[in-house]
mmCIF file of the C-alpha atoms, coordinates in Angstrom:
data_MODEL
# 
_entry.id   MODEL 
# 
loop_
_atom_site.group_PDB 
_atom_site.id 
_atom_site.type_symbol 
_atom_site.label_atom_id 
_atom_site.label_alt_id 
_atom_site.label_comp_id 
_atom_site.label_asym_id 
_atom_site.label_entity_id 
_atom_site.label_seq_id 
_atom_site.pdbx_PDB_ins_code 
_atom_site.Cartn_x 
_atom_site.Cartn_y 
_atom_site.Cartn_z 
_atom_site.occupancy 
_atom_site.B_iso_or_equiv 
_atom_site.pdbx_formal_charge 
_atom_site.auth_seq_id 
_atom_site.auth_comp_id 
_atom_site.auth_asym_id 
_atom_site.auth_atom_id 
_atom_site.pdbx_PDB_model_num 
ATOM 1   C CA . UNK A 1 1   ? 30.850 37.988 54.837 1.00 0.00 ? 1   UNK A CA 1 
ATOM 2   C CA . UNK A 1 2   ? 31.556 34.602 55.575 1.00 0.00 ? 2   UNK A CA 1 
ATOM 3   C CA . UNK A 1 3   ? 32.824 31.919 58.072 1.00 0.00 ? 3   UNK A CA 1 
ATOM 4   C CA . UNK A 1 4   ? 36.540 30.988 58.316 1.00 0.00 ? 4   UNK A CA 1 
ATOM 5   C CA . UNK A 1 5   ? 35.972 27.568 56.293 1.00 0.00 ? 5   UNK A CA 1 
ATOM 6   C CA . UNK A 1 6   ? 34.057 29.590 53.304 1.00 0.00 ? 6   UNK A CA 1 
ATOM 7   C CA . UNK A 1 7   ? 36.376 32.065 53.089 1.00 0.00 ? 7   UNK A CA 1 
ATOM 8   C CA . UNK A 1 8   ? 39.660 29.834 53.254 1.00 0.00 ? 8   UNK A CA 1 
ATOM 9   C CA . UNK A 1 9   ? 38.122 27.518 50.615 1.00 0.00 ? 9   UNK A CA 1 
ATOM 10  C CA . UNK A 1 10  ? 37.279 30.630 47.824 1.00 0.00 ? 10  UNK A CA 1 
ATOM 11  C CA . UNK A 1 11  ? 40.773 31.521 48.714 1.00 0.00 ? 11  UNK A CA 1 
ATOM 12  C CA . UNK A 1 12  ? 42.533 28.244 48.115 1.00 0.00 ? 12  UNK A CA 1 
ATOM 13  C CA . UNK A 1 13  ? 40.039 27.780 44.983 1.00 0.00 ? 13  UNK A CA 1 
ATOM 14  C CA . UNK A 1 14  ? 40.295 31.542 43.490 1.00 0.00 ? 14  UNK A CA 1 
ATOM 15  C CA . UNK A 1 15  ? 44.265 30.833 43.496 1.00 0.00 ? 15  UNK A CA 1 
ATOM 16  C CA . UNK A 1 16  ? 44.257 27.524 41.843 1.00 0.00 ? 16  UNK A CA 1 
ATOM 17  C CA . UNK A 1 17  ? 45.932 25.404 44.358 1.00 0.00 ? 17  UNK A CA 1 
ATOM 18  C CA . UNK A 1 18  ? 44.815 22.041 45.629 1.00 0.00 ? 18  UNK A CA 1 
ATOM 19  C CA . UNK A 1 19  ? 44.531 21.149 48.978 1.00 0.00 ? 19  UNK A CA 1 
ATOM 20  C CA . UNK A 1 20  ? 47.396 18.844 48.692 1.00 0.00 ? 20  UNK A CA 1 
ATOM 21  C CA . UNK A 1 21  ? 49.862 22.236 47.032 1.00 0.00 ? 21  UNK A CA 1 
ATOM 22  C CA . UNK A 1 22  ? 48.592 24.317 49.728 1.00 0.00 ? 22  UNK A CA 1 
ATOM 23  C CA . UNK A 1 23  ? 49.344 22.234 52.464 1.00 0.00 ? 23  UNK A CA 1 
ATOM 24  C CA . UNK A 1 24  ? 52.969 22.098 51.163 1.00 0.00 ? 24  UNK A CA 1 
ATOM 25  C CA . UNK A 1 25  ? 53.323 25.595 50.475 1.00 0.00 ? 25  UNK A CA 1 
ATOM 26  C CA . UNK A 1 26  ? 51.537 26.173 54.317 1.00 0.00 ? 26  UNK A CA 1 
ATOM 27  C CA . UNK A 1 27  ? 53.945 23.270 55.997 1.00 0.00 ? 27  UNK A CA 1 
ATOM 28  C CA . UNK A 1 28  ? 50.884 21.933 57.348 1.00 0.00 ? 28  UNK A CA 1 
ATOM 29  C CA . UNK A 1 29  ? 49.137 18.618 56.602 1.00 0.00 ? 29  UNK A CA 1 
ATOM 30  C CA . UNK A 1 30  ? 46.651 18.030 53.809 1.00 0.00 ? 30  UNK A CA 1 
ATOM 31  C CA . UNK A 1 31  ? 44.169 16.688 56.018 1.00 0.00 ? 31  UNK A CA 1 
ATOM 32  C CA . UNK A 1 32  ? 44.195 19.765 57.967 1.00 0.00 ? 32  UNK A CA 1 
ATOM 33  C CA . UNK A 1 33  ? 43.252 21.724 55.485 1.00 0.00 ? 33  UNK A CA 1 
ATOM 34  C CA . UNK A 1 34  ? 40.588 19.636 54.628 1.00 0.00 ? 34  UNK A CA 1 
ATOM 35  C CA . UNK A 1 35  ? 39.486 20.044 58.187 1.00 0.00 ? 35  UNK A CA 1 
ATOM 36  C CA . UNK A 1 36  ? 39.461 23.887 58.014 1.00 0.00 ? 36  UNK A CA 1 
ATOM 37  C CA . UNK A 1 37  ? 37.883 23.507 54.948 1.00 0.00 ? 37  UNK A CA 1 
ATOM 38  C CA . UNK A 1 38  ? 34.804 21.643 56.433 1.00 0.00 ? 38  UNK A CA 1 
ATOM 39  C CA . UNK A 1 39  ? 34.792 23.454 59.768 1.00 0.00 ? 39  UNK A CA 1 
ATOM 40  C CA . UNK A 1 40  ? 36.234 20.310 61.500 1.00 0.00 ? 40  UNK A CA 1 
ATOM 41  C CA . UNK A 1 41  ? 39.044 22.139 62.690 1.00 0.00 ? 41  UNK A CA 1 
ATOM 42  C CA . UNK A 1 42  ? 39.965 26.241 62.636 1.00 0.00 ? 42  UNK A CA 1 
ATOM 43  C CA . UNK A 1 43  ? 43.836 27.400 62.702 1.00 0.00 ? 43  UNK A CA 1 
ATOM 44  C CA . UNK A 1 44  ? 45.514 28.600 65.286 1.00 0.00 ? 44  UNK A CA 1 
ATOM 45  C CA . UNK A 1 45  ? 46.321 32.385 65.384 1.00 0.00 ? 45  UNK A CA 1 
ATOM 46  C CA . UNK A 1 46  ? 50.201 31.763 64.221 1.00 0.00 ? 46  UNK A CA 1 
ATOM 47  C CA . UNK A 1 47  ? 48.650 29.709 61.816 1.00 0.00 ? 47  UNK A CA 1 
ATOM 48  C CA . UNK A 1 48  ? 45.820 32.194 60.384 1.00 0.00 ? 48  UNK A CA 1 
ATOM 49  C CA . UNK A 1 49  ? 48.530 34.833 60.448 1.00 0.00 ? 49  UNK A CA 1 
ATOM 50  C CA . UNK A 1 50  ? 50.436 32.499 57.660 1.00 0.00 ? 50  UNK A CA 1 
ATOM 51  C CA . UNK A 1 51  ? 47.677 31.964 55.933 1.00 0.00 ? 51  UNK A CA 1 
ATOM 52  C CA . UNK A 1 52  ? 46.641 36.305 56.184 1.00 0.00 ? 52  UNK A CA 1 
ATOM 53  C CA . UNK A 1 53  ? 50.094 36.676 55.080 1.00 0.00 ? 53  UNK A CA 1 
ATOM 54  C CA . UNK A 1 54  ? 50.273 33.750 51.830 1.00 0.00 ? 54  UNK A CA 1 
ATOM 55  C CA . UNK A 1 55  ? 47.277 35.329 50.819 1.00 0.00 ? 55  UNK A CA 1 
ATOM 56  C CA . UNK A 1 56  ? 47.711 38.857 51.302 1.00 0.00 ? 56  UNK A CA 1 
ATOM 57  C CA . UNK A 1 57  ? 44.386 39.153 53.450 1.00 0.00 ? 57  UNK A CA 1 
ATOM 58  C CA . UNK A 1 58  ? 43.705 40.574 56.575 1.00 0.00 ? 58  UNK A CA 1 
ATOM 59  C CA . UNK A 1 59  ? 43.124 37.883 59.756 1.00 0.00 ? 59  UNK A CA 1 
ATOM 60  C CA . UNK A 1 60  ? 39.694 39.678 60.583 1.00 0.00 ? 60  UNK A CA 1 
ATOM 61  C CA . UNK A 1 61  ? 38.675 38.827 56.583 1.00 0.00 ? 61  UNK A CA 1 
ATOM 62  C CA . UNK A 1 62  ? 39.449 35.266 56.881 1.00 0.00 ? 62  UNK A CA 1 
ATOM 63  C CA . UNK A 1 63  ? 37.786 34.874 60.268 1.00 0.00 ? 63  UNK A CA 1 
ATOM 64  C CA . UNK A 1 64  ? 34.046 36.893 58.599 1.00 0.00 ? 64  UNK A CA 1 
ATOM 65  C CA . UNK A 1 65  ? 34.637 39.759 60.768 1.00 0.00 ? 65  UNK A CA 1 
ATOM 66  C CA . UNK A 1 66  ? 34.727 41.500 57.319 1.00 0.00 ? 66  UNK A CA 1 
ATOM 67  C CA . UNK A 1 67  ? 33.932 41.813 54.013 1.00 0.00 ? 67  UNK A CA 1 
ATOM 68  C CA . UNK A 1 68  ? 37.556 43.603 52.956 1.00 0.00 ? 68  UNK A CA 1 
ATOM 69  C CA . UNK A 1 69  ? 40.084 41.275 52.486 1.00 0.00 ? 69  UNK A CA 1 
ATOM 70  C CA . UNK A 1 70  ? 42.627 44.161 53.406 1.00 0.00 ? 70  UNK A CA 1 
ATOM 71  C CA . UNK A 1 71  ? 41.600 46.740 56.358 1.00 0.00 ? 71  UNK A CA 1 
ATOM 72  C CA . UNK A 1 72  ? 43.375 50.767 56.023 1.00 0.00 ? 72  UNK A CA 1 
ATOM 73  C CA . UNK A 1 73  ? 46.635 49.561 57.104 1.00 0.00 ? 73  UNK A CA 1 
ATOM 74  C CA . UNK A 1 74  ? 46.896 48.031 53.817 1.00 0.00 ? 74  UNK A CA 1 
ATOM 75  C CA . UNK A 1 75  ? 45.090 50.849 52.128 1.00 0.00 ? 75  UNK A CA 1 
ATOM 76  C CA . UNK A 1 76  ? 48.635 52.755 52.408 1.00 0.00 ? 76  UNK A CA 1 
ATOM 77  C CA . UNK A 1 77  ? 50.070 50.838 49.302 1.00 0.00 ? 77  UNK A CA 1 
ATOM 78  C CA . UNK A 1 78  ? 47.271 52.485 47.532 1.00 0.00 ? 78  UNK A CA 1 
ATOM 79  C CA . UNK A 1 79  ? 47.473 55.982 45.766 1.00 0.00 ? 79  UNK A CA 1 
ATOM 80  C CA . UNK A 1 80  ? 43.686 56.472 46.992 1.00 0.00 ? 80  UNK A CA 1 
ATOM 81  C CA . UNK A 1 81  ? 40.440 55.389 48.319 1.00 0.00 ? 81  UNK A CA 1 
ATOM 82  C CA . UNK A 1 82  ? 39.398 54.555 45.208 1.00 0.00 ? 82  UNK A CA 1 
ATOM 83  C CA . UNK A 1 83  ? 41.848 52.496 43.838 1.00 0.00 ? 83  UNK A CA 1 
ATOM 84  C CA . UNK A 1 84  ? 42.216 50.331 47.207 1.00 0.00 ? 84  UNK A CA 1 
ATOM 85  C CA . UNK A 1 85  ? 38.258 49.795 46.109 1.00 0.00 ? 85  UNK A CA 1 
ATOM 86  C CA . UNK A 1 86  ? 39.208 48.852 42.468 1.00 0.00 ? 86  UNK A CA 1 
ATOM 87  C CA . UNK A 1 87  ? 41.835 46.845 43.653 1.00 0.00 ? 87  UNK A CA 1 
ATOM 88  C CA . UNK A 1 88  ? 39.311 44.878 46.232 1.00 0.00 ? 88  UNK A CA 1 
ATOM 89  C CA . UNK A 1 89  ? 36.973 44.371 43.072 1.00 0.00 ? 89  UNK A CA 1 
ATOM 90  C CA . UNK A 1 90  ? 39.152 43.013 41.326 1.00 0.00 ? 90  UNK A CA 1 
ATOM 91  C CA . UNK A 1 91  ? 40.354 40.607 43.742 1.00 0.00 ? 91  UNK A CA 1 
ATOM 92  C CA . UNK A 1 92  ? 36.809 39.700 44.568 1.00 0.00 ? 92  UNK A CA 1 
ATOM 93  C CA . UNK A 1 93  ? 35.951 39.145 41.001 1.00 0.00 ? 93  UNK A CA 1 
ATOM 94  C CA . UNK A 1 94  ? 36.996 35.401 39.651 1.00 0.00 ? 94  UNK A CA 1 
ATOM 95  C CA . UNK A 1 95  ? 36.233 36.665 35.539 1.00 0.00 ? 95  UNK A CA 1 
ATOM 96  C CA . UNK A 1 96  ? 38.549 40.098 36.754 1.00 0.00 ? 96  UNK A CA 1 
ATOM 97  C CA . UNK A 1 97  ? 41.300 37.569 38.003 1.00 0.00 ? 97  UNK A CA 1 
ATOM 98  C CA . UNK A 1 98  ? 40.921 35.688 35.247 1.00 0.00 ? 98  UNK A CA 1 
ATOM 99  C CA . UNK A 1 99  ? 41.196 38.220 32.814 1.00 0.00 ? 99  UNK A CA 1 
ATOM 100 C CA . UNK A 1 100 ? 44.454 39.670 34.481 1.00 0.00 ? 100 UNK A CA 1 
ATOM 101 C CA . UNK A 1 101 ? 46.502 35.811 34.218 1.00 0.00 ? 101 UNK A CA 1 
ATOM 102 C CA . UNK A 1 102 ? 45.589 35.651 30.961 1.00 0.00 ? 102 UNK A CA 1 
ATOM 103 C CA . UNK A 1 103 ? 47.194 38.926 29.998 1.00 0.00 ? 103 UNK A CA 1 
ATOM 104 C CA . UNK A 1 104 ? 50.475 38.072 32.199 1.00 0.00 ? 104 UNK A CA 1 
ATOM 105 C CA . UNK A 1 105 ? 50.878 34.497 30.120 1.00 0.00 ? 105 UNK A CA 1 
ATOM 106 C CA . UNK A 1 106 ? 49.716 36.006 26.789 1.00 0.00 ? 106 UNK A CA 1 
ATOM 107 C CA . UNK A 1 107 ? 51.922 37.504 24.249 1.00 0.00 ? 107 UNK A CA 1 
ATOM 108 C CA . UNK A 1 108 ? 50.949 41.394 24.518 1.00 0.00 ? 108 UNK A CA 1 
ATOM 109 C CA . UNK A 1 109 ? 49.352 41.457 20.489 1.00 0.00 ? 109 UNK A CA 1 
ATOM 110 C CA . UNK A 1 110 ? 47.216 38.215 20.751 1.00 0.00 ? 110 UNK A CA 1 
ATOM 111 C CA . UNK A 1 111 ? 46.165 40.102 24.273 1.00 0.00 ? 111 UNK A CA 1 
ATOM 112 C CA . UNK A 1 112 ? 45.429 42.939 22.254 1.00 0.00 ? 112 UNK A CA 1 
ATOM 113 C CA . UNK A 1 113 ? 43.686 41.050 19.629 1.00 0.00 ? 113 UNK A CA 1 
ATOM 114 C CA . UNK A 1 114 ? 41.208 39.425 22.365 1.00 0.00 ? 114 UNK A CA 1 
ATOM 115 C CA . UNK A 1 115 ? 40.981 42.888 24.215 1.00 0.00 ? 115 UNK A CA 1 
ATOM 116 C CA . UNK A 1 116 ? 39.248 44.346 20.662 1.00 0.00 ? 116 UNK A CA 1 
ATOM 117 C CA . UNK A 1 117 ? 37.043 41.226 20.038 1.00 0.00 ? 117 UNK A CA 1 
ATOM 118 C CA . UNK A 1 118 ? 35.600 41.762 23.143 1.00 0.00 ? 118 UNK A CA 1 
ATOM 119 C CA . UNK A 1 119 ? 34.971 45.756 22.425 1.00 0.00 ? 119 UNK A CA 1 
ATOM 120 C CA . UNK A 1 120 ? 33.835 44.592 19.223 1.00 0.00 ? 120 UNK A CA 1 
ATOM 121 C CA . UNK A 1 121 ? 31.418 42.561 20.530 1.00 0.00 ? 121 UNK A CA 1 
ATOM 122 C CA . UNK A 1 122 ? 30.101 44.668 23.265 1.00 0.00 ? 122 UNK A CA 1 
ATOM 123 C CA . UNK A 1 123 ? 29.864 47.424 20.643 1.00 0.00 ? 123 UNK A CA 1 
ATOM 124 C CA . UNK A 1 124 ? 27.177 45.208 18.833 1.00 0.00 ? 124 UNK A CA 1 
ATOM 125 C CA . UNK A 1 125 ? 25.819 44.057 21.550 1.00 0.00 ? 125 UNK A CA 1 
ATOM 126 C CA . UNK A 1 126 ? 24.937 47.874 23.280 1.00 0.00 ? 126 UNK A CA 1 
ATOM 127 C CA . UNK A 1 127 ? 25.055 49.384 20.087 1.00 0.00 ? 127 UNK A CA 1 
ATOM 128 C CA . UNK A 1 128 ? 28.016 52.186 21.438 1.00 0.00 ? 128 UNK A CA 1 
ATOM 129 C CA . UNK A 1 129 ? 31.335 52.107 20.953 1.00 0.00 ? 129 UNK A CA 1 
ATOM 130 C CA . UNK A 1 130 ? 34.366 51.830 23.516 1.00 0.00 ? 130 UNK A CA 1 
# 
C-alpha cells in the first residue's frame, strides 16, 4: 500500500501522461497536481472520484486503504477470481503493461516475431522449451 500522493504519481507515470496532459484531461490545474503529487494538497472526494473513475481504480486504492486497485464490485466484469487476479498483475506490472502497448501498436507478425525471440531465448537460457 501506499499514500494518496505515491499512488496518484505511479498512476499518472504508469500511463504516460505528464502532469501538464493530466491536468487537462482532469480540468484541474497543473499545479494542483503537482501539489497532490508532493502531498501539498489531497483532492476533494468529487475530485478523487474523477480521478477513481479516469483511472479505472477504486477511491479506497488511491487513498492506501488498499492494495487492489479494483475492490469485488469490479470483480463482476471478470469471468473469475482468478482472472480479476491476473488482470490486477498485470496492471501492477510496468514490463506486463509494456508488453501489452507494444502488441496493440505492432503489426501482429513482427509481434509474433518478438514473441518467439523471447521463447527462444528463455529456452537457452532454462534449457526447456515453451
Amino acid at each position: 500500500m501506499g499514500d494518496f500522493q505515491t499512488v496518484f504519481k505511479k498512476l499518472r507515470l504508469s500511463s504516460g501522461y505528464t502532469q501538464a496532459e493530466l491536468a487537462d484531461i482532469l480540468g484541474i490545474s497543473r499545479s494542483r497536481i503537482g501539489m497532490y503529487e508532493t502531498g501539498a494538497r489531497e483532492p476533494d472526494f468529487e475530485t478523487l472520484e474523477i480521478i477513481a473513475d479516469f483511472f479505472h481504480v477504486d477511491t479506497d486504492y488511491l487513498l492506501g486503504r488498499t492494495d487492489k486497485a479494483m475492490s469485488s464490485p469490479h470483480a463482476a466484469y471478470y469471468l473469475n477470481e482468478e482472472t480479476a487476479k491476473l488482470a490486477q498483475e498485470m496492471f501492477d506490472d510496468e514490463d506486463m503493461r509494456s508488453l501489452f502497448d507494444m502488441k496493440r501498436n505492432m503489426p501482429p507478425e513482427r509481434f509474433k516475431a518478438h514473441m518467439e525471440f523471447m521463447k527462444n531465448l528463455y529456452n537457452q537460457e532454462n534449457g526447456t522449451h515453451l
